[in-house]
C-alpha positions as CSV (number, residue, x, y, z in Angstrom):
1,X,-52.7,-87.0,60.2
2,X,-55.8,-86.5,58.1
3,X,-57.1,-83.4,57.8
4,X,-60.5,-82.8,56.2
5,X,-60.9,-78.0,55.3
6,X,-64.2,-76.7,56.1
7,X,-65.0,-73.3,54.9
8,X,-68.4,-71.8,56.9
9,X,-69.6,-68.8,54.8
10,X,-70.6,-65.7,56.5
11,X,-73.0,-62.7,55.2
12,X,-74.5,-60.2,57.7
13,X,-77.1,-61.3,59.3
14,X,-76.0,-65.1,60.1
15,X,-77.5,-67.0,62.9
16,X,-74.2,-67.8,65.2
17,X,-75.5,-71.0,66.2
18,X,-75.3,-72.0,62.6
19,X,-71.7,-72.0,62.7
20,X,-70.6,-72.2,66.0
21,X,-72.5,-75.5,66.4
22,X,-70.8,-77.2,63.9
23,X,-67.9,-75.9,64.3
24,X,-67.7,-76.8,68.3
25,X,-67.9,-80.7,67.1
26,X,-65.6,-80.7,64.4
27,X,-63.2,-79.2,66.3
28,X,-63.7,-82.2,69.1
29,X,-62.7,-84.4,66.5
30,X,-58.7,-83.3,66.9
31,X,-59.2,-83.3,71.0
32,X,-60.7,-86.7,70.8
33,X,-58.6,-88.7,68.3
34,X,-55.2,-87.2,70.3
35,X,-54.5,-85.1,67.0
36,X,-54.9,-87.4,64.7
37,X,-57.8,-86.5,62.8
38,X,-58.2,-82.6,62.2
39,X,-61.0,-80.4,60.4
40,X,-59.0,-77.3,59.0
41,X,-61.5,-74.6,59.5
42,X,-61.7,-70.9,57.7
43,X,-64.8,-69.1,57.8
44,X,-65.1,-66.8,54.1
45,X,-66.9,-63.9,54.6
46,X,-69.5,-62.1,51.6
47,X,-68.4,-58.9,52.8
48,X,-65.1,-57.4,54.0
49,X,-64.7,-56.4,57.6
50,X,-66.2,-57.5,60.5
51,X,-69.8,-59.3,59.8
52,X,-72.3,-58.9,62.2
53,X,-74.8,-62.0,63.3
54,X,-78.4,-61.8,63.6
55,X,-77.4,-62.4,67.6
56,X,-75.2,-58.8,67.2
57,X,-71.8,-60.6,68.0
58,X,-69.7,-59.9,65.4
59,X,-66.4,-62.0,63.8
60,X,-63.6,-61.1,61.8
61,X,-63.6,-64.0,58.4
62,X,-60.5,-65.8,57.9
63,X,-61.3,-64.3,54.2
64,X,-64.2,-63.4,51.6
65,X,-65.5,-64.9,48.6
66,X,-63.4,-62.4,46.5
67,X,-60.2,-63.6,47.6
68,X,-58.4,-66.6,45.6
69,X,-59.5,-69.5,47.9
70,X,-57.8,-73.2,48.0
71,X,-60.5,-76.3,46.9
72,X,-62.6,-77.0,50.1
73,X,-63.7,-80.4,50.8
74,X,-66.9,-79.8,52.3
75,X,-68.6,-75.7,52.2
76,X,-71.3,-75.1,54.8
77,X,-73.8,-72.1,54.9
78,X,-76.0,-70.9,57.7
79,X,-79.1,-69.4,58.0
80,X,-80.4,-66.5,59.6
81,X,-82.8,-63.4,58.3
82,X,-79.8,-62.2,56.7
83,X,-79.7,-64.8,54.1
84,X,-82.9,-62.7,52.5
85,X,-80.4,-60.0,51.8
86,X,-77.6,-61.7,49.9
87,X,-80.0,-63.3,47.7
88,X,-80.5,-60.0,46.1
89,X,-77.3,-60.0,44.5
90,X,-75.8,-62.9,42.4
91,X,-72.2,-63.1,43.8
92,X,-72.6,-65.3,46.8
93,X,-74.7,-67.4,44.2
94,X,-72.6,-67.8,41.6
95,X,-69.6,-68.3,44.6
96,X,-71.8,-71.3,45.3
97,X,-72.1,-72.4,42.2
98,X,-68.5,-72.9,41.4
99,X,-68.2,-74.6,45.0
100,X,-70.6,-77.5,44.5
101,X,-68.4,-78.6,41.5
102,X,-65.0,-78.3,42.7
103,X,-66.3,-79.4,46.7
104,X,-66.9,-83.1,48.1
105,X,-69.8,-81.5,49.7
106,X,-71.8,-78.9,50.8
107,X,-74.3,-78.1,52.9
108,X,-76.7,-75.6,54.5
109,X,-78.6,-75.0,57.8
110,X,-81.5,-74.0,58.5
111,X,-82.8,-71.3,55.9
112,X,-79.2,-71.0,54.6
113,X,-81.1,-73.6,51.8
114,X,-82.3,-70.5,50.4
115,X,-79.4,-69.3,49.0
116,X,-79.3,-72.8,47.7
117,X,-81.8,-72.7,45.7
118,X,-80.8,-69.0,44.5
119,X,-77.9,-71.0,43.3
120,X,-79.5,-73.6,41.6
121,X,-78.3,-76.1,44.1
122,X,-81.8,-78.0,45.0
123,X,-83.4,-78.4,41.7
124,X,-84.2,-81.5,41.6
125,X,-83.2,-82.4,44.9
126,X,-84.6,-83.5,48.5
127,X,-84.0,-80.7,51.1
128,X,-85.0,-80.0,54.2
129,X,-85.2,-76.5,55.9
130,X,-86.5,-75.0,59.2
131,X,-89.9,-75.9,59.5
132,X,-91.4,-72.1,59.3
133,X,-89.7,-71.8,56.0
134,X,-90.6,-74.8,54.4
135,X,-93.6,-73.1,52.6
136,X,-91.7,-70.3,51.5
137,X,-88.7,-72.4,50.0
138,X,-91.2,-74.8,48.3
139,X,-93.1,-71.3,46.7
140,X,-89.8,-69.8,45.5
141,X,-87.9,-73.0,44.4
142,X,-90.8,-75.5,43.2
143,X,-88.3,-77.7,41.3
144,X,-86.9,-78.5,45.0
145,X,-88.5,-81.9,47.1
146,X,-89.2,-79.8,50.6
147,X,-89.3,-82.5,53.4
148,X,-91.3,-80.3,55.6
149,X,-90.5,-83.3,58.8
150,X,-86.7,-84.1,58.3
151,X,-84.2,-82.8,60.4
152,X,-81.2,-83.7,58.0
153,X,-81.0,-84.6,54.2
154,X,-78.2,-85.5,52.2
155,X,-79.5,-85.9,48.2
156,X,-76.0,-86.4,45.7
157,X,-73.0,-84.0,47.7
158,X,-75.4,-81.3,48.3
159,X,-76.4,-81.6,52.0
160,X,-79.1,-79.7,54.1
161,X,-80.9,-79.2,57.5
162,X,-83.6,-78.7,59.8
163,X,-83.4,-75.4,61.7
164,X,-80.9,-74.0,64.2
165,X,-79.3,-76.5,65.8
166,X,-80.0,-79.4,63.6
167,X,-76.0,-77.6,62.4
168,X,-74.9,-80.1,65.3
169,X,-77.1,-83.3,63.7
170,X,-75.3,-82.7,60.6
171,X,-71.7,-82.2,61.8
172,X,-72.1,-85.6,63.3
173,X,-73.6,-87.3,60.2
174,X,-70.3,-85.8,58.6
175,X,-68.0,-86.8,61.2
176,X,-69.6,-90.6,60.9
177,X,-68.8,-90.1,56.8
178,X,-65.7,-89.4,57.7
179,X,-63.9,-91.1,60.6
180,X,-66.8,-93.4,61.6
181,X,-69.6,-93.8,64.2
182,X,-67.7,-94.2,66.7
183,X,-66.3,-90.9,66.5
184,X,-69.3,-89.1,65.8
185,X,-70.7,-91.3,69.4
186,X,-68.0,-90.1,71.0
187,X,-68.3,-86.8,69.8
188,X,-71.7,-86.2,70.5
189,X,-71.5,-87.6,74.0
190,X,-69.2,-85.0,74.8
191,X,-71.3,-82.0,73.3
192,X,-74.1,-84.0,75.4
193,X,-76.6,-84.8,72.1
194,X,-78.0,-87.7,70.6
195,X,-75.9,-88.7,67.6
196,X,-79.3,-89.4,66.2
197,X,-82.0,-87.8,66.9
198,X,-85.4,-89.2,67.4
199,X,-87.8,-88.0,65.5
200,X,-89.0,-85.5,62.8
201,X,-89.3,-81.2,63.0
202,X,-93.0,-82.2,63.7
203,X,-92.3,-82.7,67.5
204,X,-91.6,-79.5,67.6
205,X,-93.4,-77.7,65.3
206,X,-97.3,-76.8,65.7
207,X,-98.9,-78.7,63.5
208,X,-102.4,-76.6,63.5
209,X,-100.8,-74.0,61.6
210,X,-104.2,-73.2,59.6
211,X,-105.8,-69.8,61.2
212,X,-109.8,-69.2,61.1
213,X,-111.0,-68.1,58.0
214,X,-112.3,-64.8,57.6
215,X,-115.1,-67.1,56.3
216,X,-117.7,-67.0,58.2
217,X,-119.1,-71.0,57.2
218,X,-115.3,-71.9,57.6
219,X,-114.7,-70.0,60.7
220,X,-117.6,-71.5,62.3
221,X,-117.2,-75.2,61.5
222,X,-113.0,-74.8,62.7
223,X,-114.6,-73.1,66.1
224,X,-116.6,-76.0,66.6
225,X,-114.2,-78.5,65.9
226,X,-111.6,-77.3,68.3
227,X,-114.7,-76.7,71.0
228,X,-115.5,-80.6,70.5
229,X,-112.6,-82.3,69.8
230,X,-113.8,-85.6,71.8
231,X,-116.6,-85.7,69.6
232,X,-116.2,-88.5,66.5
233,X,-116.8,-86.2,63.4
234,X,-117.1,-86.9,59.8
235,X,-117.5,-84.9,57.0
236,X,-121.5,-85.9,56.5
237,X,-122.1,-85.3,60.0
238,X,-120.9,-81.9,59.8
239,X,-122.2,-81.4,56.4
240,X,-125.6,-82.7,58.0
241,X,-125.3,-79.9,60.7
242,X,-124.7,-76.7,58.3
243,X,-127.5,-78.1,56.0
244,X,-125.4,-78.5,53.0
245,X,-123.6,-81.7,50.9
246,X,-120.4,-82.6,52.4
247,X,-119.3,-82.0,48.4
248,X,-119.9,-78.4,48.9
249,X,-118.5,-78.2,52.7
250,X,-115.0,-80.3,51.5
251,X,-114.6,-78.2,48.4
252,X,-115.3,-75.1,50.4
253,X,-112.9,-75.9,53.3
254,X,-110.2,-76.9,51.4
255,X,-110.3,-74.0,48.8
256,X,-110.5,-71.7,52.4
257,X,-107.6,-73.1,54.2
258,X,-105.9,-75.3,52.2
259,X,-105.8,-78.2,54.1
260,X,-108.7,-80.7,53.7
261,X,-111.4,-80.6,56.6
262,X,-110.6,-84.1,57.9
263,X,-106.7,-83.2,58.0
264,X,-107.5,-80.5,60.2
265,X,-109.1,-82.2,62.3
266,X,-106.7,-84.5,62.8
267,X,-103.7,-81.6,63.4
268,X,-106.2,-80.7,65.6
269,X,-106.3,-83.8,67.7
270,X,-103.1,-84.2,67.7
271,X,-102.1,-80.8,68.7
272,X,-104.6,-81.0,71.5
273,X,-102.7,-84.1,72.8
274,X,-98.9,-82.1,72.3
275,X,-100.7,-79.3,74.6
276,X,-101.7,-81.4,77.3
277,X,-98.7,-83.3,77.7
278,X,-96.8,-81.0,77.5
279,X,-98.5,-78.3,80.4
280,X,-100.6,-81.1,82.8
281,X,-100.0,-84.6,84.4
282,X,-103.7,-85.8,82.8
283,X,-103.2,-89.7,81.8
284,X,-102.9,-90.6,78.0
285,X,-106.0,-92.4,78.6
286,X,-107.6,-89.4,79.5
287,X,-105.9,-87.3,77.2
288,X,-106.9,-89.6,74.3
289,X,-110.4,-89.3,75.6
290,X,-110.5,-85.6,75.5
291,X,-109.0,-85.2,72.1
292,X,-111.3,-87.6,70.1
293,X,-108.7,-90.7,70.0
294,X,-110.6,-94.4,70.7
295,X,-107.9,-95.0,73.3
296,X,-104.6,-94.6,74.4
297,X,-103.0,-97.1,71.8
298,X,-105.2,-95.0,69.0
299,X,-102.7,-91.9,70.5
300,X,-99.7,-93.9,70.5
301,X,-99.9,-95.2,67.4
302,X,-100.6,-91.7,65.8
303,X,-98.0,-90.2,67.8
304,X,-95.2,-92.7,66.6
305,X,-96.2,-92.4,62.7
306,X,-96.9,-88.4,62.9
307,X,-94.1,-87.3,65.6
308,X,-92.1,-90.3,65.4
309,X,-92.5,-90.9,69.2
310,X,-94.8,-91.9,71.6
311,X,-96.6,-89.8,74.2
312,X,-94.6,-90.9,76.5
313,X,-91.8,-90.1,74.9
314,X,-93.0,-86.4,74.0
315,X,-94.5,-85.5,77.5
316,X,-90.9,-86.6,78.7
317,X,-88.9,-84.2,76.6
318,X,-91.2,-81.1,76.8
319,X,-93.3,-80.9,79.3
320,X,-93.1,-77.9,81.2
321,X,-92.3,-77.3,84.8
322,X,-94.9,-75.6,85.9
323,X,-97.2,-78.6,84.7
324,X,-100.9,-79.0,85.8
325,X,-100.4,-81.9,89.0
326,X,-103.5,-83.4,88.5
327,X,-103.9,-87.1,87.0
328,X,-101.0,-89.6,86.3
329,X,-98.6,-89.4,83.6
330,X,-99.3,-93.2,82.7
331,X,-102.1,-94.5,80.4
C-alpha cells in the first residue's frame, strides 16, 4: 500500500473549509482504490489546545509545531482572518521555513499565502491567492508574481490557491500527481466537482472594483460612463466633452483611480454584461447592445479571453432564481 502524510496546519482563526475540503478528497482516495492508496493525515496545531475556526467549530490537533514531528511529504496551510495574527510572531514562519526544505511540497489556500510570504516562501515565485487579497499580498510581498485570475499555481514544490474552496481544486491536482487522473476523476465525481475547473477567479470576482473619486472631474466622467454604457466612447470624445486634452484627462484618471480610463470602461462593460446575465432573461444580443459591445460575438469573444467562458456559459452557472423573465436567454 502507498501511503503519501499530509500535515494541515492549524492557528486560531482558520477557515474550516480550508481543511476539511481537502481533507474530504484525500481521504476518498483509500475508499476508492479499496485501501490501496492512503493519505496519512495529522493536522499540527500553532497553539496547544483546542483551536478555534473563523466558523467557531473548534478541533483538537493531532499535535503542534513544537512537538518533534516526522518528515511530511506534502504541508498544507489554510487561510482565514486568523492568518493576520500568526504573522506577528516568527515561529509558524520559521516552522515553514524548515518545512519547504525537508517537504515534497507544500501548499496554501486561500490567504494562507500570507504566511507564505512571511516565510519567505514566494519570493520569486507565481502564486495565486483569494482574489480580495491579491492587492494586499502583492503590497506586502512585492518580490512575489500575484496571478490575480488563477485559481491554482504550483511554481517549484511550493503550491498555492484561489480562495475557499479552490482547497478541493488543489487536492485533486495532488491526487492526479500522485495516483493519476483517473483517480483525481473519480474522486471528484464523487465530491460532485469538476476536476478542472473552467475558468479564472474573474468569473466570480467583480471586476469594477474602482469606487468614484472624491474627485469631482473623475467622479463625474465614471458617473457618466456607467449612465451610458451603450454609447462608443474614447478618450478624445470624452476629453472633447470636459473641454480639456485627453493628455490631461488620461493622466488625471489614472493618477485618481489607478486604472486607466479606457480599462474602466471596459470592467465596466463587462460587469454590466455579468449583471444582466446573471439577474434577467434579456438576449446576449440585447445585452451586448446595452453594454456598448458591437454584437453578440464582440461579448463572447471578450467573455472567453476575460472570464474564460462564454455568456452562455456564465448566465448558466450564476444566474439567479428569481431572474428578470423577459427576453430569451439566446443571442
Amino acid at each position: 500500500m502507498r501511503k503519501i502524510t499530509v500535515a494541515m496546519v492549524l492557528f486560531p482563526g482558520f477557515q474550516l473549509l480550508d481543511i476539511a475540503g481537502p481533507r474530504d478528497a484525500f481521504a476518498e482516495v483509500r475508499i476508492l482504490s479499496k485501501g490501496e492508496c492512503e493519505y496519512e493525515m495529522l493536522t499540527v496545531g500553532t497553539t496547544r489546545g483546542m483551536i478555534p475556526s473563523s466558523s467557531g467549530l473548534t478541533t483538537q490537533p493531532d499535535r503542534t509545531i513544537f512537538d518533534p514531528c516526522p518528515p511530511f511529504d506534502t504541508v498544507i496551510v489554510p487561510g482565514g482572518l486568523g492568518v493576520f495574527e500568526v504573522l506577528e510572531d516568527s515561529t509558524l514562519s520559521d516552522w515553514l521555513a524548515r518545512q519547504q526544505k525537508l517537504s515534497r511540497r507544500i501548499a496554501a489556500v486561500c490567504n494562507g499565502a500570507f504566511a507564505f510570504g512571511a516565510a519567505g516562501l514566494i519570493d520569486n515565485r507565481t502564486v495565486a491567492t483569494h482574489w480580495m487579497d491579491v492587492a494586499r499580498l502583492s503590497v506586502m510581498f512585492p518580490k512575489a508574481r500575484v496571478e490575480p485570475d488563477l485559481i491554482h499555481v504550483k511554481d517549484g514544490n511550493v503550491y498555492t490557491t484561489a480562495g475557499v474552496t479552490a482547497g478541493i481544486d488543489l487536492a485533486l491536482v495532488m491526487i492526479e500527481e500522485d495516483f493519476g487522473r483517473q483517480m483525481a476523476l473519480d474522486v471528484a465525481k464523487y465530491l460532485i466537482v469538476y476536476v478542472r475547473r473552467a475558468g479564472g477567479q474573474s468569473q466570480f470576482s467583480p471586476l469594477l472594483e474602482t469606487q468614484a473619486s472624491d474627485n469631482t472631474l473623475v467622479q463625474d466622467v465614471q458617473q457618466y460612463l456607467l449612465a451610458n454604457l451603450n454609447l462608443a466612447h474614447s478618450v478624445e470624445s470624452l476629453a472633447k466633452r470636459l473641454n480639456m486634452s485627453p493628455r490631461n484627462l488620461s493622466r488625471i484618471f489614472s493618477r485618481e483611480c489607478g486604472i486607466g480610463l479606457i480599462a474602466f470602461l471596459s470592467n465596466a462593460r463587462i460587469d454590466a454584461a455579468r449583471r444582466y446575465l446573471e439577474s434577467t432573461n434579456r438576449s446576449i444580443s440585447e445585452i451586448a447592445r446595452r453594454c456598448g459591445y458591437e454584437s453578440a460575438d464582440a461579448l463572447r469573444r471578450t467573455f472567453i479571453r476575460r472570464l474564460q467562458v462564454s455568456p452562455l456559459e456564465y448566465r448558466h452557472r450564476f444566474r439567479s432564481g428569481g431572474a428578470d423573465r423577459r427576453g430569451s436567454s439566446t443571442a
